[in-house]
ZAMARGU-4260 file (C-alpha; in steps of 0.2 Angstrom, whole numbers, plus 5000, padded with zeros to 4 digits):
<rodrens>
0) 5424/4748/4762 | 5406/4756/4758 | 5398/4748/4776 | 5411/4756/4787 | 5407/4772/4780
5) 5391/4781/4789 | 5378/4788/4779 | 5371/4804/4779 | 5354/4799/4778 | 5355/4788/4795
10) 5362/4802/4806 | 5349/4813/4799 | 5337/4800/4805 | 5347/4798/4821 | 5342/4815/4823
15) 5324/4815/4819 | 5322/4801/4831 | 5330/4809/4845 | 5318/4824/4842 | 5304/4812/4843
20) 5308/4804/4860 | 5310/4823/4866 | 5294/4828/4859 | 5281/4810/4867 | 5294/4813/4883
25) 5288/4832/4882 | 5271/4825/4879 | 5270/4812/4895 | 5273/4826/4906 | 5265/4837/4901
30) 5250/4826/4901 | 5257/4817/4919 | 5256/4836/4927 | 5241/4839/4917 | 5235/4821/4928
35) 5244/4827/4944 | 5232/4844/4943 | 5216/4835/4939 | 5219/4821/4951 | 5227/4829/4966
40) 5230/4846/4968 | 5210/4849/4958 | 5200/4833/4966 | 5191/4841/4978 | 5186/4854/4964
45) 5183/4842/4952 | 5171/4832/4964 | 5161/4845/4969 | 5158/4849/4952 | 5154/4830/4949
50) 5142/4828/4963 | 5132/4846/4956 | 5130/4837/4939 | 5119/4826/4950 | 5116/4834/4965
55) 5103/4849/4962 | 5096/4859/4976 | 5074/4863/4975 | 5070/4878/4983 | 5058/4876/4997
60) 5044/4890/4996 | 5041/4901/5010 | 5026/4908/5015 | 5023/4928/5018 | 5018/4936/5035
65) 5000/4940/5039 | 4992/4957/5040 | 4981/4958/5056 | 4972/4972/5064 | 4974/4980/5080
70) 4961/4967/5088 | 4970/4952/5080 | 4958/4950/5065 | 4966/4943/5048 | 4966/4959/5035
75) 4980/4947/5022 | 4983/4934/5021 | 4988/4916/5009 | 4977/4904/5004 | 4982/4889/4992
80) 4981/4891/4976 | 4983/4878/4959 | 4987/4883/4941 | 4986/4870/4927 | 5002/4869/4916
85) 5002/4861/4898 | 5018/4851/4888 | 5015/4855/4870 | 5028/4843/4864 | 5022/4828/4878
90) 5002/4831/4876 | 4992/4820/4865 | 4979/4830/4855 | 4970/4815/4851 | 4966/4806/4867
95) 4972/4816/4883 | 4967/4831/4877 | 4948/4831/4876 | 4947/4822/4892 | 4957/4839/4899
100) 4946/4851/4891 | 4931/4838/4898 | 4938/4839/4916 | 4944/4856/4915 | 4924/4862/4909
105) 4932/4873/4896 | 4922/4884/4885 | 4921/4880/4867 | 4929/4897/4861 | 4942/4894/4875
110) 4946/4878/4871 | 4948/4882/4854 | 4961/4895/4857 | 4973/4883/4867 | 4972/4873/4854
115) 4977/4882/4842 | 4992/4888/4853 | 4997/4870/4857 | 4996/4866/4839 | 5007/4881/4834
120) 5020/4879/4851 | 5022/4857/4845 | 5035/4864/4830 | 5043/4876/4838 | 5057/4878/4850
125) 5044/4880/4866 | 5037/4863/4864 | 5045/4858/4879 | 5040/4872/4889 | 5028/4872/4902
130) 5013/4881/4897 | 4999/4889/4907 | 4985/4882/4903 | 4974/4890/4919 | 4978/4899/4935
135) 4968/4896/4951 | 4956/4882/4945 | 4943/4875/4960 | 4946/4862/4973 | 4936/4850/4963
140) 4945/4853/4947 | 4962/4849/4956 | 4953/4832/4963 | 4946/4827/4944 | 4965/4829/4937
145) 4973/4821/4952 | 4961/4804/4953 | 4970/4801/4932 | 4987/4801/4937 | 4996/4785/4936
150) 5008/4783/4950 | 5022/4770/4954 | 5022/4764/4934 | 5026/4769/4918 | 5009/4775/4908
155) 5001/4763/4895 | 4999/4776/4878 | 4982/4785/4880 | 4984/4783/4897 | 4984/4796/4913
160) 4988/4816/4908 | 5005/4815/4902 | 5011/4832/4897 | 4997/4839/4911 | 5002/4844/4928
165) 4994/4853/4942 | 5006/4864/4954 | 5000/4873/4969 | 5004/4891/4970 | 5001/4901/4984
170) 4991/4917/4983 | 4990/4933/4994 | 4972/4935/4998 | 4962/4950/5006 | 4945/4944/5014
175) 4938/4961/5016 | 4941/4964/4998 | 4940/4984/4993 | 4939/4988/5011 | 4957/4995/5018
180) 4963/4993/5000 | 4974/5011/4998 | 4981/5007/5016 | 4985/4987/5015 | 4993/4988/4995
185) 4994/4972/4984 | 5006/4961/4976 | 5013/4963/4959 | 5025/4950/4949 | 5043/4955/4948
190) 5049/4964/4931 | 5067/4962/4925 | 5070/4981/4932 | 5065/4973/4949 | 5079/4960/4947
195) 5091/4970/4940 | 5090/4981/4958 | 5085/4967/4969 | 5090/4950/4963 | 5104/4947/4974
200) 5089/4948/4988 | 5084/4931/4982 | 5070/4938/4971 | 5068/4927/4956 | 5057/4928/4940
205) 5039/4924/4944 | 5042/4930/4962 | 5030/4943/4970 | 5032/4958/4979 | 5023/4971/4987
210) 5018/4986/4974 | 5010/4997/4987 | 5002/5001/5003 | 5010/4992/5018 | 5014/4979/5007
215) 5027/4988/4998 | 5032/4998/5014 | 5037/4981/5025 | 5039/4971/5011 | 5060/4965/5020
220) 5046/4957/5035 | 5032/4951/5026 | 5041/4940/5012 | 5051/4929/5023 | 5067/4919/5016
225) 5067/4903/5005 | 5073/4887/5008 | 5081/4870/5001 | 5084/4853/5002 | 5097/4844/4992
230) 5091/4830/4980 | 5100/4816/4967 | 5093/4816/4949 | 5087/4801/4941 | 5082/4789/4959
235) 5069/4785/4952 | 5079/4771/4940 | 5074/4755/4949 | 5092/4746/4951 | 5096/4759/4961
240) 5096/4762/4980 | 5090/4777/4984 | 5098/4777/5002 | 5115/4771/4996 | 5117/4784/4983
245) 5111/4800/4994 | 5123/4793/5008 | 5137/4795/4994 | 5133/4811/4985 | 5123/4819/4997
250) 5135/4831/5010 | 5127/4841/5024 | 5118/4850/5026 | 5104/4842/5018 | 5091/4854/5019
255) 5089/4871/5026 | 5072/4877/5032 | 5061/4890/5025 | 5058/4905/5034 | 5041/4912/5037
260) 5038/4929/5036 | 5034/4940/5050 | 5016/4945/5053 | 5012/4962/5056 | 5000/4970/5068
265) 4992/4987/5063 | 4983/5001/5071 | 4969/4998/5060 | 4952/4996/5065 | 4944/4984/5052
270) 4927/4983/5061 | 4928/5006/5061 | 4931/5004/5043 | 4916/4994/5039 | 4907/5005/5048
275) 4916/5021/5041 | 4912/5012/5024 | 4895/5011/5029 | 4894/5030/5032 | 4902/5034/5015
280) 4890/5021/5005 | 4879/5037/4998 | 4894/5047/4992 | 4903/5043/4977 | 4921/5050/4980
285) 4930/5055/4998 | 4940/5049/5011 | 4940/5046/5030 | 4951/5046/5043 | 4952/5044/5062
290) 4966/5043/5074 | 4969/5040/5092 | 4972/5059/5100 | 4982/5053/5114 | 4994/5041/5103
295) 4994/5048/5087 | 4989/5029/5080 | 4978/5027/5066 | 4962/5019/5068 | 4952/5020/5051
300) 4962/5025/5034 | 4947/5027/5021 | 4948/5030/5002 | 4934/5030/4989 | 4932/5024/4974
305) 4942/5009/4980 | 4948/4993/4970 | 4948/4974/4974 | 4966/4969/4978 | 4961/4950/4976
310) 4962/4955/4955 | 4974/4967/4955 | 4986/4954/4964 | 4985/4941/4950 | 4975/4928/4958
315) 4963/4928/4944 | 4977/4929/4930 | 4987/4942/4921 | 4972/4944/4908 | 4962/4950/4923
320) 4973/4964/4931 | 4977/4971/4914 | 4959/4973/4913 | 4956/4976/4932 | 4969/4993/4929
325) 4962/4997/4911 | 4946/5001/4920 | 4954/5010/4936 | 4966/5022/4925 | 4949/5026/4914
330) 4939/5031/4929 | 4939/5050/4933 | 4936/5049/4951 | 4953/5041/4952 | 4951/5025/4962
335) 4968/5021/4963 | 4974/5036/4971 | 4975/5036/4991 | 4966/5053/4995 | 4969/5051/5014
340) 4987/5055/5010 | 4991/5056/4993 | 4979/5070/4987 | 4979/5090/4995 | 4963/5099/4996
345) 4959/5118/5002 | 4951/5114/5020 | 4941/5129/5020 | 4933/5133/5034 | 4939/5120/5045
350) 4957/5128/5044 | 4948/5145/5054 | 4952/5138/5069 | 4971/5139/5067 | 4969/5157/5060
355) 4960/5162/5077 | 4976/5153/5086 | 4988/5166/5075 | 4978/5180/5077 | 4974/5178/5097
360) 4996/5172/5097 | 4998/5188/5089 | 4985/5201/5101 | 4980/5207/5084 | 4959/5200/5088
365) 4951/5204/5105 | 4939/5186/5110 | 4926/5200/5114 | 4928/5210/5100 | 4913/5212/5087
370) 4912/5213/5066 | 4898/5217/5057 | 4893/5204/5045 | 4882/5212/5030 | 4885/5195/5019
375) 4905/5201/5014 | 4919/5210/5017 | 4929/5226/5006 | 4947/5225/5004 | 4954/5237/4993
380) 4941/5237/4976 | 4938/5218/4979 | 4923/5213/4989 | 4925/5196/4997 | 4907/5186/4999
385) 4903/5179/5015 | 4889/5163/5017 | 4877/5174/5024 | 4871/5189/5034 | 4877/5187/5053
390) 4877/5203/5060 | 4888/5206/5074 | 4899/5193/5079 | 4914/5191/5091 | 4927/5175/5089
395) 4915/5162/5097 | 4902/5165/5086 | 4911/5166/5070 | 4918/5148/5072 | 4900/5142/5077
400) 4893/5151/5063 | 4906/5147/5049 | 4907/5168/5048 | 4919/5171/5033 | 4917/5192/5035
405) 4924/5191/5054 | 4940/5179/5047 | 4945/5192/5031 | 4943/5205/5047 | 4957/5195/5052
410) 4967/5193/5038 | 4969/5213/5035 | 4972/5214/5053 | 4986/5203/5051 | 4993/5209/5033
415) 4994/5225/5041 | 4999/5219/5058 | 5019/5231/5060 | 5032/5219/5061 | 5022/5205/5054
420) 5022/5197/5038 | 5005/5193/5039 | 5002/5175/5027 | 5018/5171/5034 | 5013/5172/5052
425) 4998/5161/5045 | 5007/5147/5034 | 5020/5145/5052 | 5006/5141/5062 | 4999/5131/5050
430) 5017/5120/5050 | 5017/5122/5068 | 5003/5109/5068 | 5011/5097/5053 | 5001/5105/5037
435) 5014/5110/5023 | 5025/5095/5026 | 5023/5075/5022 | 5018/5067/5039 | 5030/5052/5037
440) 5019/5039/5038 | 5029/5029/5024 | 5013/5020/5017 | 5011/5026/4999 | 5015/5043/4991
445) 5012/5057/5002 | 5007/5077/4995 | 5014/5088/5007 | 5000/5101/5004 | 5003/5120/5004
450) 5006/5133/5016 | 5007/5148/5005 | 5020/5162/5011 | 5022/5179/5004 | 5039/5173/4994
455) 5030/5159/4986 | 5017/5171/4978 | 5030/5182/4974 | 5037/5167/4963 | 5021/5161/4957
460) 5014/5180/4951 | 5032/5185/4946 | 5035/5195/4963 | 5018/5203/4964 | 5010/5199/4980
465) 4990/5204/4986 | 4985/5208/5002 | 4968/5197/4995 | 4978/5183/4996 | 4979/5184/5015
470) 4962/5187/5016 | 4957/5170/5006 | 4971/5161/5017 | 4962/5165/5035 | 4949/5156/5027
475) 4957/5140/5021 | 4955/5145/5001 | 4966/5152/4989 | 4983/5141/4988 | 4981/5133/5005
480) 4981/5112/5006 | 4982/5099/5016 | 4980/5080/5018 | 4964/5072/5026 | 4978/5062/5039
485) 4985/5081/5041 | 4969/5087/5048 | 4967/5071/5058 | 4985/5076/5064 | 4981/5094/5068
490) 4965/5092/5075 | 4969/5079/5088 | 4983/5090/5094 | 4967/5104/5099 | 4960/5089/5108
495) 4975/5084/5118 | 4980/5101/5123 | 4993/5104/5109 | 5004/5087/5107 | 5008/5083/5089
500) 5010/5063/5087 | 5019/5057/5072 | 5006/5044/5062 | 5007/5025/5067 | 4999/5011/5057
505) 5011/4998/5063 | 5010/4993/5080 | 5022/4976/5081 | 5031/4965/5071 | 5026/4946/5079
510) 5033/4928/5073 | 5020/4916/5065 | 5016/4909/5084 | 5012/4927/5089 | 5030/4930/5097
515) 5030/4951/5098 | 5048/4955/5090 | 5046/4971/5090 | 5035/4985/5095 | 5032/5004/5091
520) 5029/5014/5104 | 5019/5033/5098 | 5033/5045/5095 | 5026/5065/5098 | 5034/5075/5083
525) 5031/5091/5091 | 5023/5101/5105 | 5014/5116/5097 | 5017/5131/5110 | 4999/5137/5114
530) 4991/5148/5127 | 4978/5136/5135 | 4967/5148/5138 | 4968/5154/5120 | 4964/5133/5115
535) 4950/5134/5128 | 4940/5146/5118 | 4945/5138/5102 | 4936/5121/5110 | 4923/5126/5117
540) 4918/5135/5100 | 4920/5120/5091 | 4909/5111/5104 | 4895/5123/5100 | 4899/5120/5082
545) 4889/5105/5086 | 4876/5107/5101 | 4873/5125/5099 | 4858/5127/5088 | 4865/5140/5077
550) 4879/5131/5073 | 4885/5123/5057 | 4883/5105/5062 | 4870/5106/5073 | 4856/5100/5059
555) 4864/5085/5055 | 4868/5080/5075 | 4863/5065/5082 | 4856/5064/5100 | 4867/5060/5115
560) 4885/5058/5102 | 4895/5069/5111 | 4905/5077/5096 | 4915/5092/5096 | 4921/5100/5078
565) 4919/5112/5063 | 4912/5110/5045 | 4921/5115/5030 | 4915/5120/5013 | 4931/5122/4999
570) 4930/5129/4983 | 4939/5119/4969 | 4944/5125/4952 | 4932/5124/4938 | 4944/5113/4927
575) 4935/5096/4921 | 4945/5081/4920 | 4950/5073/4906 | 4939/5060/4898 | 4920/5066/4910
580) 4907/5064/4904 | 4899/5082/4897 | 4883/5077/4907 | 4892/5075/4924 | 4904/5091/4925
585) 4891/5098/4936 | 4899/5086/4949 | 4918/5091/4947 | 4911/5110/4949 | 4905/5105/4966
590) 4914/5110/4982 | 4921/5098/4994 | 4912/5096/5006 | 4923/5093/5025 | 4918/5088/5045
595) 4934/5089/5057 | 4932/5086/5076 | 4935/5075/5089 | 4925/5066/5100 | 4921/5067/5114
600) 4919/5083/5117 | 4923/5085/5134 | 4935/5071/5135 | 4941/5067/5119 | 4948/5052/5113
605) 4949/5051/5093 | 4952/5063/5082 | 4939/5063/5063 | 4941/5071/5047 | 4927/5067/5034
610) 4931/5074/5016 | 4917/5071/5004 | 4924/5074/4985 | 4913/5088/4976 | 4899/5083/4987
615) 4895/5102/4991 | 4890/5109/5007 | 4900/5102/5022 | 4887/5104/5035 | 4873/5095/5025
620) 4883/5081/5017 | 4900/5078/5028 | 4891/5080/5046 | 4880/5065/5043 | 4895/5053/5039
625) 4906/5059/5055 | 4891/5058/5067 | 4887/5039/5062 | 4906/5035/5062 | 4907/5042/5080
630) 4892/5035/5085 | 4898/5018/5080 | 4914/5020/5087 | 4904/5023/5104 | 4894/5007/5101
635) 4906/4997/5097 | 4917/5002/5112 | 4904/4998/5124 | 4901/4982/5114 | 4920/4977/5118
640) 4919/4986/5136 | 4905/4972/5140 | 4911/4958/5131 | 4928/4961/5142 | 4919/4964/5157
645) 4907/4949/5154 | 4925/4936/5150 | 4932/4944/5165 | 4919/4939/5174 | 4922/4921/5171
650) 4939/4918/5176 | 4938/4912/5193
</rodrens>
């Protein structure tokens, strides 16, 4: 019978089935484990992945440690700051704009300009990107914006500033403006080379960071650490309840607070810089220095030109610093560059002192011991000029003088000195008191000047050396350089009896409440072996410098400032910078013009260097601007000295 016999078509089918169940069975496990992971092994994953979708963290800002000086006087600080951002897809150009460009008292050209930007950023992928519309707009400004919001309620069309919003943004601020500038630095916006090297330091774009100056230098305790507090998007929907649904999705901790920066307490002196600045108001280009000779701490730091680091910083836009810098980089007497440290000079004649040190080190000069001074000095076929005629001079009278005849005397003595190598014996002296190496202060960029030796001619002359060249480095010329904070340096160490300090600008490191965190105490880097009677005669030329009435600096004295130092007038190479002016070479063919001492005399207490850029004799020009500083110094001691007394007083 037909029905009894089984088809082939059915166990095929039989079959198919059976591959069917296999394959849905397959299925619900694999979709069961696939549950098993989601639901239990991955939950807690899976929520915390769940909560970030709504849970975002807002960084709470900072705020960066103030600068103060060693009297506790703000030198940088912040100060609150607003910038206008616009919408370009949310604004309406027909009825909230002109009431912005109405508030805002834009200018017709400006107004037109954003306009058009507006216009142009509406149809293209940045209309919903916030766009700056002004940085750092007034008080009153911020108040006419403010009073059109409409709070608590969604905005009627044409009503309130939708698409307009007002953020506060704070910005570093310097009150004394140029003054201190080279020293203190300023802030620069972070490029994508900065966060490449120092993102994972919780930089972020639109950040900023210390360029130069101290800024840059303790930048890791000025800038301070973010923090955040943890917020739900979309409470502001009113069925919900706020307080239930940050009690579900909100974790601890909450929030984590910002921390401040830490202030920093310098050395500086910003009531001696206005007066050094004061000083330095006739001359267009120099620098000024003055240090404590029994700490080695830095008092006053001057460079001119300066700039205003208020611009520079970004306070007044990007528009104006790229200007600000266009006009800085275009000026030839290089206003950016910090010439207390970061430029070299030939000290001329204020180096002879040092030379004496090598020659009397070396018995090769007698104190006593007499040249004649017929206005210059034969050395081979070469005749080296001296400033004048001065006769017969001994070593006293030579530094008083500024006599160039008795110091080349001194260089053939020691070029031909057996044993010695006679610009060598010069140029270890020389580093013996710090020239010809960087100080370390750690600022800005520091030119380590130049001692010149016997194998570094032979390098730059292709191994010929000159016994001249002696002879123009016992004078300070030839390749000889040094820093103005080197002299500084140097010439404290004659006052102090031979100790030389390493530079401090940075006295503590103190919380925002004026908690001292730590402190930095003066470090000596060397003590200079010296015969103290050799220094004695050394001082008390330098003293005569000042009060005898022959000396270099006596014209320019002033009466009962008890000064002690030497003048110095450098030669510089006749090449013009790029870009001068034809009418004003003159000035760059100029010598600079130097004062070094220490004051006072008989006890001293600060060490001053005054360079003055092409400004040609250094009696006539760089005395007058060290005797005021000093004399201002004095006054401004005894000002303190009374107002101390006068508090003391007081206190039952």
């Amino acid at each position: 019978m037909d029905f009894l016999v089984q088809r082939s078509d059915v166990g095929e089918f039989r079959r198919r089935y059976r591959w069917m169940v296999l394959v849905v069975l397959g299925t619900f496990a694999v979709l069961t484990g696939r549950l098993v992971q989601l639901q239990v092994l991955e939950a807690e994953l899976h929520r915390t992945e769940a909560r970030t979708n709504i849970v975002r963290r807002t960084p709470l800002a900072t705020s960066r440690g103030v600068l103060r000086d060693v009297n506790g006087t703000v030198l940088a600080a912040n100060r609150p700051s607003y910038n206008v951002y616009v919408t370009p897809g949310v604004i309406d150009l027909e009825t909230t704009w002109p009431r912005v460009v109405k508030l805002m008292g834009l200018e017709p050209e400006v107004q037109a300009t954003l306009e058009a930007y507006i216009r142009e950023a509406r149809d293209g992928p940045r209309k919903m990107q916030q766009t700056l519309l002004k940085v750092d707009v007034t008080r009153d400004v911020v108040a006419a914006l403010k009073t059109q919001e409409v709070r608590g309620r969604k905005p009627r069309p044409g009503e309130g500033l939708v698409g307009v919003d007002v953020a506060p943004v704070p910005v570093r601020y310097y009150p004394h403006g140029e003054l201190g500038a080279h020293l203190l630095g300023y802030m620069r916006e972070v490029d994508a080379e900065d966060l490449a090297r120092i993102g994972d330091h919780g930089y972020r774009a639109g950040d900023r960071i210390g360029a130069v100056g101290i800024e840059r230098r303790w930048e890791s305790y000025l800038r301070g650490q973010r923090g955040w507090k943890k917020v739900v998007r979309g409470l502001s929907r009113p069925n919900l309840n706020p307080e239930e649904i940050e009690a579900k999705y909100l974790d601890e901790p909450r929030q984590l607070d910002p921390v401040p920066g830490r202030d920093v307490s310098l050395t500086i002196d910003i009531e001696l810089m206005r007066a050094v600045h004061a000083a330095m108001r006739t001359q267009l280009a120099g620098a000024v220095v003055v240090v404590d000779v029994r700490t080695g701490r830095i008092l006053a730091a001057y460079s001119k030109p300066s700039f205003d680091p208020n611009v520079v910083s970004g306070g007044s836009g990007t528009k104006a610093v790229r200007e600000a810098f266009r006009r800085l980089y275009a000026d030839p007497l290089r206003p950016t560059l910090d010439k207390t440290i970061s430029a070299a000079y030939p000290p001329g004649s204020t180096y002879k002192p040092f030379s004496a040190l090598a020659g009397l080190a070396d018995r090769l000069i007698d104190a006593r011991g007499m040249v004649n001074c017929r206005g210059g000095y034969w050395y081979g076929k070469r005749y080296f000029r001296c400033t004048s005629v001065h006769g017969n001079v001994d070593l006293h009278e030579a530094i008083v003088v500024s006599c160039n005849t008795y110091f080349y005397a001194l260089g053939e003595a020691l070029q031909n000195a057996p044993g010695k190598t006679g610009i060598d014996r010069l140029a270890k002296v020389g580093r013996d008191f710090g020239f010809g190496a960087k100080t370390g202060v750690g600022t800005n960029p520091e030119a380590p000047g130049r001692m010149p030796t016997r194998s570094w001619y032979r390098r730059r002359y292709k191994g010929a050396f000159r016994g001249g060249f002696t002879l123009n480095a016992a004078i300070g010329q030839g390749a000889t350089t040094v820093t103005v904070l080197q002299q500084a340096l140097a010439y404290a160490a004659l006052a102090n009896g031979g100790t030389l300090y390493q530079p401090q600008v940075v006295r503590s490191i103190e919380t925002s409440d004026g908690t001292v965190v730590q402190e930095f105490p003066p470090r000596v880097r060397r003590l200079v072996e010296l015969d103290q009677d050799h220094l004695g005669l050394i001082k008390r030329a330098l003293t005569d410098v000042v009060a005898d009435r022959h000396g270099t600096a006596h014209a320019e004295r002033i009466a009962g400032v008890d000064v002690a130092g030497k003048t110095g007038t450098a030669q510089v190479s006749r090449a013009t910078p790029r870009g001068v002016d034809p009418d004003k070479v003159w000035y760059f063919n100029r010598d600079h013009a130097w004062f070094t001492g220490y004051a006072p005399a008989k006890a001293p207490e600060i060490a001053i260097v005054v360079l003055v850029e092409h400004g040609g004799g250094g009696g006539k020009n760089a005395v007058p601007v060290g005797m005021r500083i000093v004399q201002d110094w004095e006054n401004l001691k005894a000002k303190r000295t009374a107002a101390h007394r006068k508090s003391t007083e007081k206190v039952p």
